[in-house]
N, C-alpha and C positions, 0 to 999 in steps of 0.2 A: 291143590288147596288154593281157594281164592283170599288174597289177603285181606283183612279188614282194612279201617278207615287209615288209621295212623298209622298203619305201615306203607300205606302206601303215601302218606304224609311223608314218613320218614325215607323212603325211596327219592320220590322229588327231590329232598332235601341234601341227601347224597349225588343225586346228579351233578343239583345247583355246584356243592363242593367240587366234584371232580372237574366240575371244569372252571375251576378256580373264582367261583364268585366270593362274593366275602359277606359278613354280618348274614351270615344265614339263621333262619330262626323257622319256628312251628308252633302255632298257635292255633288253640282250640279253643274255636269261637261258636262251635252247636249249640251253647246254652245261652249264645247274645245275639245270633241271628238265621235264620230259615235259610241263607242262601248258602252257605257250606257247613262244614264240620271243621276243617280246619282251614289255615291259611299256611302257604311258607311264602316266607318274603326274603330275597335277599340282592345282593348290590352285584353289578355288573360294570365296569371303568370304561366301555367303548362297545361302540355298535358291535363289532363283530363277536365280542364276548358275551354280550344279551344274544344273539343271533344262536351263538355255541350252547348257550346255557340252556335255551329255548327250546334247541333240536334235541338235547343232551336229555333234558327231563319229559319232553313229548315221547323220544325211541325209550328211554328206562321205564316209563307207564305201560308203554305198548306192549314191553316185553311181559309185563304181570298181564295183558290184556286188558287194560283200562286209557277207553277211549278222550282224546281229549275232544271236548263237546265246542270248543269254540279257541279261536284266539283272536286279542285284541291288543292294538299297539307295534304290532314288529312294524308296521311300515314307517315310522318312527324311529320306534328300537330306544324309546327314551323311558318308557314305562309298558313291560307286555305283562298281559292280563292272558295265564291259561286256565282254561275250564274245564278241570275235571268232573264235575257233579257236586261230591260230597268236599272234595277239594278243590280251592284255588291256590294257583301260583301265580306270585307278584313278581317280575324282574324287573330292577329298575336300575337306572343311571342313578349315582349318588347325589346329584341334583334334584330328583324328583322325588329321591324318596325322603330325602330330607324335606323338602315341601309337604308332600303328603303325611307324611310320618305314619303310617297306619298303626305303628305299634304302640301311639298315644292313642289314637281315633280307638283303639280297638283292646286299652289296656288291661280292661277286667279281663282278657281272656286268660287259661294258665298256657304257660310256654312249656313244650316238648325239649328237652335236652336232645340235642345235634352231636355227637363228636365226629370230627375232623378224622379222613381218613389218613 
């Protein structure tokens, strides 16, 4: 069975958790823009936790067979940008994301309920 969109939304989003990121969230943004269908964003405290989180939701996509198409920022590790297709994943330092804040930039989207494993 190949999963649809948000669950592999919701996969991501369980990575992020497992490997302790925090303010994780899922947001479907198909009806406000052509470049995804959803977005997860969530916070990472240090390079090597973005680094963990990174690997953690790249190998959980692989395992459903969903390739990531791009990554942008690890060299950094202050904001990575992964590229599922229909999905992106934001991991950010709690400095950038509060800068960027995308879940203002992006607030008409409806947000997907997460719970915490």
């Amino acid at each position: 069975m190949n999963p649809n969109v948000e669950q592999i939304a919701r996969r991501a989003a369980t990575a992020c958790l497992d490997k302790k990121a925090t303010d994780v969230v899922v947001m479907n943004v198909q009806e406000l823009t052509p470049v995804a269908d959803y977005f997860v964003i969530c916070s990472a405290s240090s390079r090597p936790q973005v680094e963990a989180v990174t690997r953690a939701v790249r190998d959980d996509l692989a395992e459903l067979g969903v390739t990531c198409r791009g990554v942008e920022g690890l060299d950094e590790a202050r904001w990575v940008l992964l590229d599922f297709g229909d999905v992106v994943v934001h991991v950010f330092r709690p400095e950038e994301r509060e800068f960027y804040h995308l879940e203002r930039l992006w607030g008409d989207a409806e947000w997907i309920p997460i719970e915490a494993n």
